[in-house]
N, C-alpha and C positions, 0 to 999 in steps of 0.2 A: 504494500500500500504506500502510497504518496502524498507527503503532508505539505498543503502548498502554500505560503503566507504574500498574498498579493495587493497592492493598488491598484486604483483603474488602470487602463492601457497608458495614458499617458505618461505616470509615472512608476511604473512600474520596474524599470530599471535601475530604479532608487533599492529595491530591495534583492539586488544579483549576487551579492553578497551577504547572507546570513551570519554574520559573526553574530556570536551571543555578547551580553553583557551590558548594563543599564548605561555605561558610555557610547553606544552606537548614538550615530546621528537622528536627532526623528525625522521620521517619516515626512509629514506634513504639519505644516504649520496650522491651529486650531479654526483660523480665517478659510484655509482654503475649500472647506466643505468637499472633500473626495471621499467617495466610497472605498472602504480598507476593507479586505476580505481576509478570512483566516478559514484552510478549509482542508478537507482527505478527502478522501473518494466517497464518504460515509456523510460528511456532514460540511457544511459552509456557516460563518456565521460573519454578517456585514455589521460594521460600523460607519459612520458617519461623522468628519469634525464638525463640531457647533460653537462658534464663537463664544459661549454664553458658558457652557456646561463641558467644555471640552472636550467632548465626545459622546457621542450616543449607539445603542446597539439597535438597529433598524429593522433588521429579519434574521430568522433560522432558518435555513433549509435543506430540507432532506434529499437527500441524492439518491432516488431510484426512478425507472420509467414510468409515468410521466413524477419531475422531481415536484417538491411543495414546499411552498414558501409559508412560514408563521411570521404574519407583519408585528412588527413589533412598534407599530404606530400610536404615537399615546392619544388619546380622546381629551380635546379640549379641555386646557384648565390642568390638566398634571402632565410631569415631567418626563422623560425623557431618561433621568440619569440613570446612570451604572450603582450606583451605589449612594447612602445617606447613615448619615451617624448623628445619635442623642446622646447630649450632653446634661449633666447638671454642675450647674455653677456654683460657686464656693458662697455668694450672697441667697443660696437657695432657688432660684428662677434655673429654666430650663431653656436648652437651647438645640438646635439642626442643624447640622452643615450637610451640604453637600459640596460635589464638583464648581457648583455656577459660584461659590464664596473662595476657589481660590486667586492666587495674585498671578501663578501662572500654568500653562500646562502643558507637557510633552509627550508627545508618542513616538517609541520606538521600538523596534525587533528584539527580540531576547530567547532564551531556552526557557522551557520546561522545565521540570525535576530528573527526566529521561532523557533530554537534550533536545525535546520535541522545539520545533518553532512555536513563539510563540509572539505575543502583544504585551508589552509593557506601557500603560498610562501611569502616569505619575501628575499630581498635583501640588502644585508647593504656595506656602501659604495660604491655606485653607484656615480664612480667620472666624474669630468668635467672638460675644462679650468676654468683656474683661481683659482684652489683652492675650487671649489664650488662640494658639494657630498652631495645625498641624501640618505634617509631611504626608499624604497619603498615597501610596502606589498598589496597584492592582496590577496584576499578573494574569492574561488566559492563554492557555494553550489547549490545542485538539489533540488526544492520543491518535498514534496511527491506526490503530485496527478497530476503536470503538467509533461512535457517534454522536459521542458525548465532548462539548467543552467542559474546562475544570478552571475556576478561578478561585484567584488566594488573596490576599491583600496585607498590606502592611501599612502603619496608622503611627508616628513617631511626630513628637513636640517640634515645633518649627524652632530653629534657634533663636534666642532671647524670648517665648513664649513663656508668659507668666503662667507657674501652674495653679490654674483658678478656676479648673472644671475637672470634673473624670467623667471618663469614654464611659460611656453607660451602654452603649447597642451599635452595632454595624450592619446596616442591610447592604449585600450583597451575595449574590446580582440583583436588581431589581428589573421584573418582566412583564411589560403588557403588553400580552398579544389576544390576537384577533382568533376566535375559534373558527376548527376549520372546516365548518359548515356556515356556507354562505347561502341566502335567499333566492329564494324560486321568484315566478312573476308573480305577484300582489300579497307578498309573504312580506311579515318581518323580521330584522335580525332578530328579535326576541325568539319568534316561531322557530327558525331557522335551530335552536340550539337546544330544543328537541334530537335533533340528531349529534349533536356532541356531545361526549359521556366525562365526567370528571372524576377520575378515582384518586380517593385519599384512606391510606392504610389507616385503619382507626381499631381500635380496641372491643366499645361498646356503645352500642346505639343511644345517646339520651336528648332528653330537650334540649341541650347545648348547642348542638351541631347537626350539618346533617348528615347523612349515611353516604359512606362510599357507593361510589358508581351511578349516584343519579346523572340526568340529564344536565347539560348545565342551564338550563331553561329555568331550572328550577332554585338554582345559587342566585339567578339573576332575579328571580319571584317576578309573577305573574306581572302586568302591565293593571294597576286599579286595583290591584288586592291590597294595598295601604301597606306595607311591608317595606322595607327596605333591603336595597340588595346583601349578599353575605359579604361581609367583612370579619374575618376570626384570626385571631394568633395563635397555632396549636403550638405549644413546646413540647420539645422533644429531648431526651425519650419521655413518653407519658402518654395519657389517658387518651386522649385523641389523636393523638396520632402516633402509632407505636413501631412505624419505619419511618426513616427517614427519605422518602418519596415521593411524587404524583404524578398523576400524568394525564393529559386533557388529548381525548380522542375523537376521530369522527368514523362516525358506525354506520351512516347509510351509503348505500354501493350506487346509488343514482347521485351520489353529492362528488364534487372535485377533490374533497379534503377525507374519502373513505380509509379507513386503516391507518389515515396518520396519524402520529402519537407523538407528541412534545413531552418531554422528561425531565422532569426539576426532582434537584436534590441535594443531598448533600454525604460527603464518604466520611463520616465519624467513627472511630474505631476504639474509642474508649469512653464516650459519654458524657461530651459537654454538653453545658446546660443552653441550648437553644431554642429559635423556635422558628416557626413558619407561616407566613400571612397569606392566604387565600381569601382571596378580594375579588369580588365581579363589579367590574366598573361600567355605566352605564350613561349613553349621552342618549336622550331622545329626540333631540333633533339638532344636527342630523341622526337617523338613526342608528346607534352605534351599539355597541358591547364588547368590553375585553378583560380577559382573566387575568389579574397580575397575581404574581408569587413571587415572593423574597424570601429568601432563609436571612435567619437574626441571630447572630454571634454576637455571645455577650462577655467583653475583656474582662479578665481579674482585674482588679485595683491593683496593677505591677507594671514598673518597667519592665520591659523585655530585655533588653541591655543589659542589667546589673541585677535582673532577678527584687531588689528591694519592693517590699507592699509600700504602694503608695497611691491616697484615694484619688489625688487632686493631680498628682502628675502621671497619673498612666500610661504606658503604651502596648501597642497590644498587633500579633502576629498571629494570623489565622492559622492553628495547628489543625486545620482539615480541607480539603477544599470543597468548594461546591460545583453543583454538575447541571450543566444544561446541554440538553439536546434532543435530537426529533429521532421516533424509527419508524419504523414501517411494518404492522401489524400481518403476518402472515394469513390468521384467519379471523372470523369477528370478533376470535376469544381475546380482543387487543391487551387486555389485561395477561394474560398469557408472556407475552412481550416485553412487557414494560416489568412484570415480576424477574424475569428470566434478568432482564439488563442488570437490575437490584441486585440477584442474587449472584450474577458476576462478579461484584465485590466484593460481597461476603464470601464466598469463597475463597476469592485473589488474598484476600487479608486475614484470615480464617476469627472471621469474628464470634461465627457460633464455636468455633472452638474442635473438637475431634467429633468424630461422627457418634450417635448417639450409643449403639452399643459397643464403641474402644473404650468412650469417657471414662477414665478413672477416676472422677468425682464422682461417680453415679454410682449406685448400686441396684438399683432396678431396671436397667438397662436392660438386661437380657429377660425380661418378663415379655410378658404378649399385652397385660395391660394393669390400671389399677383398677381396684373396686373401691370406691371408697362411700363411707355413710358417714351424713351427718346426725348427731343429736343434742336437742339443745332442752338440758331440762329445767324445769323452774323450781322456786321455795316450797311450796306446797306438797312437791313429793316427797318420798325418803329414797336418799340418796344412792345410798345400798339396793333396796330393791329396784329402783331405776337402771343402775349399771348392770345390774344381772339379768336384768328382763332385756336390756342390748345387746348384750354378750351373747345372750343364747341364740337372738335374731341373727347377730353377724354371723355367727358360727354357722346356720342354719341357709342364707344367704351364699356362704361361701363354698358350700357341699352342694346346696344347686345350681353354682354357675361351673364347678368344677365337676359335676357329673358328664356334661359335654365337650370340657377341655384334655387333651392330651400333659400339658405343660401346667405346672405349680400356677396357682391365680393369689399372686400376692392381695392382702386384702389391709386398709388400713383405717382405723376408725377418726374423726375429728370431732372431738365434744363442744361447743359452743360457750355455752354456758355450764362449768362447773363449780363453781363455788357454793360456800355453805350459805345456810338459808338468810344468817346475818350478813352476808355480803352482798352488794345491788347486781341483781342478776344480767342490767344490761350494759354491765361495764365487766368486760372479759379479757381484758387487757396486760394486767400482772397480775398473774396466777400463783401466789405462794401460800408457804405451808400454813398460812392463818385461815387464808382464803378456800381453801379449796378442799370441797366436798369431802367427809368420814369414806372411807373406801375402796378411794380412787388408787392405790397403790396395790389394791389386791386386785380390782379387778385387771389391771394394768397388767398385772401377774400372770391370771389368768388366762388372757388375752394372748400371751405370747406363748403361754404352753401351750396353743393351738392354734399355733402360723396366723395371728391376727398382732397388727402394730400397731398402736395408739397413738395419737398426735393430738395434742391438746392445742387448741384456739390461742395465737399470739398478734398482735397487731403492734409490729414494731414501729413505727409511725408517729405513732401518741400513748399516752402514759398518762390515767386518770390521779388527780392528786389525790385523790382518796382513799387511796392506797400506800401501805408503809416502806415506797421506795426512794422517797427523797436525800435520806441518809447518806443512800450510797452514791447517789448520783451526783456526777458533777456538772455543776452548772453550766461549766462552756462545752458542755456535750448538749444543750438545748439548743433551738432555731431561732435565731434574733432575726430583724429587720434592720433595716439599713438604722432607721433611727435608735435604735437600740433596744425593741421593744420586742418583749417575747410573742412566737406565733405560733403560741398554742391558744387554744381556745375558752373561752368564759360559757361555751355549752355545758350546761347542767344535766343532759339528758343522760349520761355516761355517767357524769358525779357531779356533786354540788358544789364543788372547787372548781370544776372545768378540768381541760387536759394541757398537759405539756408537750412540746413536739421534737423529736428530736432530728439535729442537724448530720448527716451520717459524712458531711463533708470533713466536721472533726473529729481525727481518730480515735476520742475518747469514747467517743456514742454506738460504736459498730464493738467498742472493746468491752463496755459496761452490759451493754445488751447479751451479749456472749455468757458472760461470767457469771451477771446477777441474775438475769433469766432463765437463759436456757441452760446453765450449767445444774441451777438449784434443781429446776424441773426434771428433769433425768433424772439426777443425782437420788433427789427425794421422791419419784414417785416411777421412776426404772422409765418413761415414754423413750420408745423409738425413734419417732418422728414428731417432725414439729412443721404446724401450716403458722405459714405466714401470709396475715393478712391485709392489704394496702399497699406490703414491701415493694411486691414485682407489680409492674405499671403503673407505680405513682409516678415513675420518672423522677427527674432531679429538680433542684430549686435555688435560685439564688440567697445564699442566706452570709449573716454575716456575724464577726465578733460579739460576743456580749462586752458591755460598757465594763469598763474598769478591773477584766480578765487579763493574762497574758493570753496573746496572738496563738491560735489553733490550724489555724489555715488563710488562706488568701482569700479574702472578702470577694463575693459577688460572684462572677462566673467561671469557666474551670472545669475540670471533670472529677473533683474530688467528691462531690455528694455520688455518683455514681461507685464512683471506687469503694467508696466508706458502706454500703449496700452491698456491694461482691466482698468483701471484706467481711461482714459481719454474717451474711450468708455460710460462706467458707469455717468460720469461727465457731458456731452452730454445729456442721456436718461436725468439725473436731469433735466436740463435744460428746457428740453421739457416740463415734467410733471410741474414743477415748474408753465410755461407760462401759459399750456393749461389744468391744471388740468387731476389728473388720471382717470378722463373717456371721456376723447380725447384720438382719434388716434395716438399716436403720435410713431413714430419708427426711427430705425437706421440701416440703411445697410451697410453691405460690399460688396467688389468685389470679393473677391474668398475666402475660406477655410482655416481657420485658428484654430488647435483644440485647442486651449486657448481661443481663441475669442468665441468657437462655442455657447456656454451659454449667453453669452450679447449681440448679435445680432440678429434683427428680421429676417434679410434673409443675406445671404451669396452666391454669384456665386460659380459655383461650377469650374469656369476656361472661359478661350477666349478664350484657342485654338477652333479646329474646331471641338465641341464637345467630347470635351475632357471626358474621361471614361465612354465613352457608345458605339464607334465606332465600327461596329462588321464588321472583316475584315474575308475571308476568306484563311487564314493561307497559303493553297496549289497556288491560284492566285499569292500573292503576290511574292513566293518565285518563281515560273515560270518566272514571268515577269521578276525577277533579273538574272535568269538563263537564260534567250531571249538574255537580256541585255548584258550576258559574264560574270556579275559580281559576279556569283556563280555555282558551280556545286552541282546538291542535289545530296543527294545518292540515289541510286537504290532504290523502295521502299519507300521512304519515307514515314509512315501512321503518322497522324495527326489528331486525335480523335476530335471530333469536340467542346467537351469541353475546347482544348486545344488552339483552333483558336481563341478564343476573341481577338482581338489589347485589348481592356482597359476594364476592369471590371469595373462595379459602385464601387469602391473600397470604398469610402468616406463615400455613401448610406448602403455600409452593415455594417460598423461602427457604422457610426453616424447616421441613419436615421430617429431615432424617438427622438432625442436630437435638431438635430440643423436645421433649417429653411434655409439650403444648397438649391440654383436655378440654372436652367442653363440658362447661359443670351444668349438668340436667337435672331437674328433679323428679324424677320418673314414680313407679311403683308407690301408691298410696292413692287413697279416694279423694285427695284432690281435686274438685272440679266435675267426678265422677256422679251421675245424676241420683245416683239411690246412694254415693256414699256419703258421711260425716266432713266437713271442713274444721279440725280443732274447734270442738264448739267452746264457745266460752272466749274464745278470741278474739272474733271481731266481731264491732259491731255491726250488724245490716238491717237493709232495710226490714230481712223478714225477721228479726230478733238473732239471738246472739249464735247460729247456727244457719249456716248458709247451702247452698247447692245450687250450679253451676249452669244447669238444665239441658250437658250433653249425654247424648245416647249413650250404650255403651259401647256400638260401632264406631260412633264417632271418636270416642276415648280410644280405642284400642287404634284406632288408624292415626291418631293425633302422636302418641307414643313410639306407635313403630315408624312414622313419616320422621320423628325428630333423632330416632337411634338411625336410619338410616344414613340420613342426610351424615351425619359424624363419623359413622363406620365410613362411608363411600370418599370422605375429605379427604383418608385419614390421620382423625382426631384418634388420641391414642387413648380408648373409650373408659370412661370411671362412669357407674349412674352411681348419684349421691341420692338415700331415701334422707329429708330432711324431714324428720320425726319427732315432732314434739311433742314426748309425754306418750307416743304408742296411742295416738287418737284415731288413725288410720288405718284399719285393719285388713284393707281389701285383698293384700298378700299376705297369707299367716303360712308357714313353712314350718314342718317338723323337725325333730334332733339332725335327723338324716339330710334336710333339706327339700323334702318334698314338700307339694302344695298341699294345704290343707286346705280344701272350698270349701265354701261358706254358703251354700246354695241359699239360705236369704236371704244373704248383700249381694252376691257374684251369683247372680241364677244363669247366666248367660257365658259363665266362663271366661271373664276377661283377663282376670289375674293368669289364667293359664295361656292364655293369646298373645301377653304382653311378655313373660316369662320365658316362653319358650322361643320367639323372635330373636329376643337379648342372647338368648343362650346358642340360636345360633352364629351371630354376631359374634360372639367369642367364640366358640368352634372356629371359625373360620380367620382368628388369628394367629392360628399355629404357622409358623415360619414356612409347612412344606405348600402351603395353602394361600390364601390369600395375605397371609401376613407378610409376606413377600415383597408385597407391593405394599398396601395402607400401612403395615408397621415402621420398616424401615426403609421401603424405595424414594426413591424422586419424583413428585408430581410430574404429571406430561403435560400438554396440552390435549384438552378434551375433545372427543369427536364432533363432529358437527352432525345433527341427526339428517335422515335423510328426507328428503322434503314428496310430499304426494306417495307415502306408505303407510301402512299401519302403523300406528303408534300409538299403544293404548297413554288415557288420560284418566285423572280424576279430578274432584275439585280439591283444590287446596286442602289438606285436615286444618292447616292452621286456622281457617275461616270461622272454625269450631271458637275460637274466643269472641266473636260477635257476641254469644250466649253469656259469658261470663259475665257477671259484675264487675261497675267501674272502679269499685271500691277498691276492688282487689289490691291493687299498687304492685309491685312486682315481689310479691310472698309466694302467692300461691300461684299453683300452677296449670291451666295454662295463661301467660301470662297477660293482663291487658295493664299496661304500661303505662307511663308518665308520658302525655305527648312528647315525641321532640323534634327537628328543626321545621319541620314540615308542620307542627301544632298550629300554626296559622291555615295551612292547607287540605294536610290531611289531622282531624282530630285525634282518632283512633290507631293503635299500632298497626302498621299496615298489611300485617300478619291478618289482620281480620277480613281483607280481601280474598271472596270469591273468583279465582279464576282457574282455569285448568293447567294442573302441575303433570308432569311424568310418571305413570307409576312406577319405571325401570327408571333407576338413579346410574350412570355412570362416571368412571375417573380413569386416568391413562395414568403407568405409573414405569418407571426405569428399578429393577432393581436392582441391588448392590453386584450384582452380578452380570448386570448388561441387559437382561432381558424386558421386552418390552411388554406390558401386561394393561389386558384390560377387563373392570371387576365392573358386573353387573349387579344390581340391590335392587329387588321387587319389594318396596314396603308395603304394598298394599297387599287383601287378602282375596288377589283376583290373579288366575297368572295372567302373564302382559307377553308383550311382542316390544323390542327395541329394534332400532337398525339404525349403522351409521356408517360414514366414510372415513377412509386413513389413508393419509401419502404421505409414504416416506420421507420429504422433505422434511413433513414439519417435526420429524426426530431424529434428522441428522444424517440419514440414508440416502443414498442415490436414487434418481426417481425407480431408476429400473432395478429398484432391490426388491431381489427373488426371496421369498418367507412362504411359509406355511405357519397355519393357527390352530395350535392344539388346548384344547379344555382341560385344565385341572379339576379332577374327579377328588370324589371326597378322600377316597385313601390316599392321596397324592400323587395317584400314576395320571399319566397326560392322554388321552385322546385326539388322532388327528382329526380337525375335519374338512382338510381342502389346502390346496399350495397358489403358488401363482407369481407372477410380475410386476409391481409398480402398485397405483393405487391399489386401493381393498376395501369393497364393501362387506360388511355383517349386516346379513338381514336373517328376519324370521322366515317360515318358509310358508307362501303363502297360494301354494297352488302354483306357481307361475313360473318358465325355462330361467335360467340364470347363463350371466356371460360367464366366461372365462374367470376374471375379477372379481364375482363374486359369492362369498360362503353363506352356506345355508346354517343357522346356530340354532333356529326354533326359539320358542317363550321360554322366559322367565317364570318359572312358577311359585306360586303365593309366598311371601316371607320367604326370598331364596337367598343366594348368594350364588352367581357364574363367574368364574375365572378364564380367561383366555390369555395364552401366552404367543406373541408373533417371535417367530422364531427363525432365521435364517434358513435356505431351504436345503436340504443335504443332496 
């Protein structure tokens, strides 16, 4: 490949000689207004000199036939610049600088970090109040073989600069571009972005934000819905956004801008505290619309130079760079693409770390999956007979999911709420031996005399002062604010002191939690494992000294709150092994996704919302309803590829999924919502009195159950169902010593506990390694087939629709769940889960295993068999078109069945009567609650 760094024709002779180094001559002087190009075979990126602003980035464009241009045109009224930085001044006022406040500015030629060609802008005298003026130089270069630009910058005191402000935020790059779906005749740009899909890696769905992969139609809100367009800063790593990526696409194949995909990002490899602005900017006359994104790097209070902390004279050198660039989406699944580019890097820099079953941090690695059950008991009971009525359930539980497993089913308990009756039962926080339940240490005991771990509830986060941990704790192990003021909180609901928060960026706080915590709790009461709750995907935070302490760390930005989390993670596992010796079970969870964490943690949620990045919505329902509603008009036409209809991709799974032990936490098995069962009476209140019911079938439950274990088996989530059981109110699954079911023919006349039961169980069957665990345990996502269009393909409606029936009440306890609105609460009220439309009853996933082969696993959750069919070309897995394979079925004992060879593309269809070509194999249905494996195989 060829990296080519040019000026228009005219002067383009000016750059015949690439020497590197910031003394090369520049280019052009800021006046002359010439197009500067920087470009590979993959990707171009033009700039523009602007008298004002010293330069501007104009377009990206991707380099394939026909090529495409993202204008990067700014919409009246904002800027133009590459970059802008906040300040706060020493007299307290804040201030902006950009490019357009320096005194002067130059461009010229320079290397890479690789000795790529690259663009150096440099600005000097970039003034401020007070006297205060920087030196700021930006750096981009294209690598040779990607498509991506990578920009760095560096921010130094202008000399004689009074220091009378600190560097508070750097945005770079800043990008507004034009999506690339443009207007039909008598359509508007608004209309028009219907067909452009905007994905942002997020964690869990709440009223914050709105969900990955919508329309960007929708970031822009409707035209007269009263709404304002989206403007958010997610930080990262954290709750909203739990990669450091996006990427804005166009999905209809009638538009110019089909399959293109623009790529903003940034490559952090140890966890600075950053963040990310997603803005849809809007001019309505003229009719305009464009997406900006800026990543936001936030300097420590430190020279870079001399290393010294200093608030007021900082300077600061981007230790990561950020990435811009455009691809070109092979099939509609553009997400596909833009994960694949992501995970480029984390491989290149091994951020997840060894593959999940080498990790030597791990110890459940080599299982097929967890079981884990929650229990959260209150004051009312006796404490003792509670744990032993659990115990005998998990035991019982665990003999029925291992009746169908070949391989040991590690199983592990988390208690919630244990403390004694004099302790506030919903503060769970530090668990010690004053606290915590008469008991707990035997059955703890007991637990492990029969292959079950214990993990008791930790939220290392926050710390109720109500509790007798202040002693030990040192105070600059808590979270200040800039002004010096603690951020913990005056919430009562946890304790009538409020909570303390601890700061993990200082080493005392990752060293105290280890020692006083988790050491006591083993120590004292033998637990194996320990969940943590908050730790993984709260992300990091800017936090700072407390007043009148000695110095802990470097105030404000940084990667140390990340470190100080792997840190106290790691400190923890010690702990364990230390107790229980390295050939005990012993583990550490999280709650949701964190890619710094993802290597020191045995399991990981992969989110709470209501199945967050699996939900598959159908795109044209949704946008009907809104248009029923008044609250949009589609355009004429509308097509909507059905690649393009995902709500959420497994985004996290196509990344991470053979690194990090990521689960989706379910709440399955219990009468929950179940129309003849109990909801915890005594709970909540409702409208019908203090006992509620749901008013679904028990069709509807049992298909709601096995649509939601599907959808996670087929990601694969590496599968835990949590029964969360409060008090044993729930009895629709009663299981004896042995683990069998005990029905209840007058709660369960209809057999559902065995419907739901026996699905699960084959779901785990089928993650024995010689089986489909092959692929969902530890293979590589693929890119998914595309179904075949004008075939049979059986349908159902949505299960999730079944929450229309729930109570609003609910909040997200019970299950199934109807939710807190969120970003869409102006649009759509209701979780959109409650949408009627037709889903697949055959769920599919394309998968690489560690061994090369290519595998693709078919899941009928429904209790009807179904017919699938879809198309494969070699291409889109790295093959030659004309790669000769044959497709053999893995059988339940493991041996392979062929059923047909051939050349190049491949279709799999059901066999429906009708001649087939050469290309393509006959596989038949899917039947009720199945699981089909098929392996493509090179052809002997």
């Amino acid at each position: 490949m060829r990296t080519r760094l040019a000026l228009a024709v005219s002067v383009f002779a000016l750059l015949g000689s690439c020497s590197g180094g910031s003394s090369s001559p520049p280019l052009a002087a800021p006046e002359a207004a010439l197009p500067i190009t920087l470009s590979n075979d993959h990707l171009s990126l033009t700039f523009e000199s602007d008298p004002e602003l010293g330069v501007r980035l104009t377009d990206v464009t991707e380099h394939t036939a026909p090529s495409h241009v993202f204008r990067n045109d700014p919409i009246a009224g904002d800027d133009a610049r590459l970059w802008e930085a906040r300040l706060t001044l020493s007299d307290g006022d804040t201030a902006t600088i950009s490019g357009r406040d320096a005194r002067t500015f130059e461009l010229t030629h320079d290397r890479g970090p690789n000795g790529e060609p690259a663009l150096r802008f440099d600005w000097s005298g970039v003034r401020a109040p007070l006297g205060v003026a920087f030196e700021v130089s930006v750096l981009v270069w294209i690598d040779v073989e990607e498509p991506l630009s990578r920009w760095t910058a560096t921010v130094d005191r202008s000399p004689g600069s009074v220091p009378a402000a600190s560097l508070d935020a750097l945005d770079l790059p800043i990008v507004q571009i034009e999506p690339p779906a443009t207007p039909r005749a008598g359509e508007s740009v608004f209309d028009a972005q219907f067909r452009t899909r905007l994905l942002v890696p997020s964690i869990q769905i709440d009223e914050s934000h709105l969900a990955p992969n919508l329309p960007f139609a929708l970031w822009v809100c409707p035209p007269g819905l009263g709404t304002a367009p989206v403007d958010v800063s997610w930080t990262h790593p954290g709750p909203r956004q739990n990669m450091q990526f996006a990427a804005l696409a166009g999905v209809d194949p009638k538009d110019p801008g089909y399959r293109r995909v623009l790529f903003v990002g940034t490559e952090d490899t140890t966890g600075h505290t950053k963040a990310f602005r997603h803005r849809a900017v809007v001019e309505t006359s003229p009719d305009a619309v464009r997406y900006e994104w800026r990543a936001t790097h936030f300097p420590p209070f430190a020279d870079r130079t001399n290393g010294r902390v200093t608030e007021w004279a900082n300077t600061y050198q981007t230790p990561y760079p950020s990435v811009l660039g455009a691809l070109h989406a092979q099939t509609d699944a553009y997400w596909i693409d833009a994960t694949a580019q992501y995970r480029r890097f984390v491989e290149r820099v091994g951020l997840a770390g060894p593959r999940l079953e080498d990790n030597p941090r791990l110890v459940h690695t080599h299982e097929p999956s967890l079981y884990a059950v929650f229990v959260q008991s209150r004051p009312n009971q006796n404490p003792p007979t509670l744990y032993a009525r659990f115990l005998e359930r998990t035991l019982a539980f665990q003999r029925a999911l291992e009746s169908s497993a070949t391989e040991t089913l590690p199983t592990f308990l988390q208690w919630q709420n244990y403390f004694d009756q004099a302790s506030p039962v919903g503060n769970p926080d530090t668990p010690l031996s004053t606290h915590v339940d008469a008991g707990v240490a035997e059955a703890v005991a007991w637990a492990a005399a029969r292959d079950i771990q214990v993990a008791p509830y930790l939220r290392p986060t926050e710390l109720a002062h109500c509790l007798d941990w202040q002693e030990s704790f040192p105070p600059s192990a808590e979270a200040y604010d800039r002004a010096g003021r603690a951020l913990g909180s005056d919430d009562t609901t946890e304790c009538a002191e409020g909570v303390a928060r601890l700061d993990y960026a200082h080493p005392q706080a990752a060293a105290w939690f280890g020692d006083y915590l988790g050491r006591e709790l083993v120590r004292q009461f033998g637990f194996h494992g320990l969940y943590l709750d908050v730790l993984s995907g709260s992300g990091s935070r800017l936090t700072y000294d407390p007043p009148g302490l000695p110095r802990g760390h470097v105030p404000h930005g940084g990667d140390g709150f990340t470190r100080g989390k792997v840190s106290a993670i790691d400190a923890l596992r010690e702990v364990l092994r230390t107790q229980h010796g390295d050939d005990q079970r012993t583990f550490v969870v999280g709650e949701a996704t964190e890619e710094y964490l993802a290597g020191h943690l045995d399991a990981m949620g992969s989110g709470q919302g209501w199945l967050p990045q699996h939900l598959q919505l159908a795109e044209p329902a949704l946008l009907a309803d809104l248009e029923i509603k008044g609250l949009i008009t589609l355009p004429d036409g509308l097509h909507l590829p059905r690649g393009a209809t995902d709500w959420s991709p497994p985004l996290w799974n196509l990344v991470y999924h053979e690194w990090a032990p990521a689960q989706q936490l379910t709440i399955p098995w219990t009468t929950v919502g179940l129309a003849n069962g109990d909801v915890y009476p005594g709970e909540y209140e409702t409208p019908e009195g203090r006992r509620h019911f749901s008013g679904l079938d028990v069709d509807e439950w049992v298909d709601l159950l096995s649509y939601t274990h599907a959808q996670l088996f087929n990601v694969g989530s590496k599968p835990a169902t949590l029964l969360y059981d409060m008090g044993f109110d729930a009895p629709m699954i009663q299981l004896d010593a042995e683990g069998e079911l005990i029905l209840d023919e007058q709660r369960d006349p209809e057999r559902a506990a065995w419907r739901i039961v026996d699905f699960f169980r084959t779901l785990q069957a089928m993650q024995r390694r010689d089986l489909a665990g092959r692929f969902v345990r530890v293979g590589r996502a693929e890119r998914p087939l595309p179904e075949l269009p004008g075939l049979p393909t059986a349908v159902a409606v949505n299960p999730t629709s079944a929450c229309r029936k729930t109570w609003d009440g609910h909040g997200n306890v019970t299950y199934p769940f109807a939710e807190r609105p969120h970003p869409s609460q102006s649009i759509v009220k209701k979780t959109l889960g409650r949408q009627e439309f037709p889903v697949l009853r055959v769920l599919h996933s394309v998968w690489r295993s560690p061994e090369g082969e290519l595998g693709i696993v078919l899941t009928n959750w429904s209790g009807t068999s179904a017919e699938w069919s879809g198309r494969m070309h070699p291409k889109w897995f790295g093959e030659r078109d004309d790669w000769s394979w044959r497709i053999a079925e893995i059988e339940a004992d493991g041996s392979r069945r062929v059923h047909g060879e051939g050349r190049g593309p491949i279709s799999l269809r059901a066999d429906d009567g009708e001649s087939r070509g050469t290309d393509e194999i006959v596989i038949g249905s899917v039947p009720a609650r199945s699981v089909r494996v098929f392996v493509l195989e090179p052809a002997r």
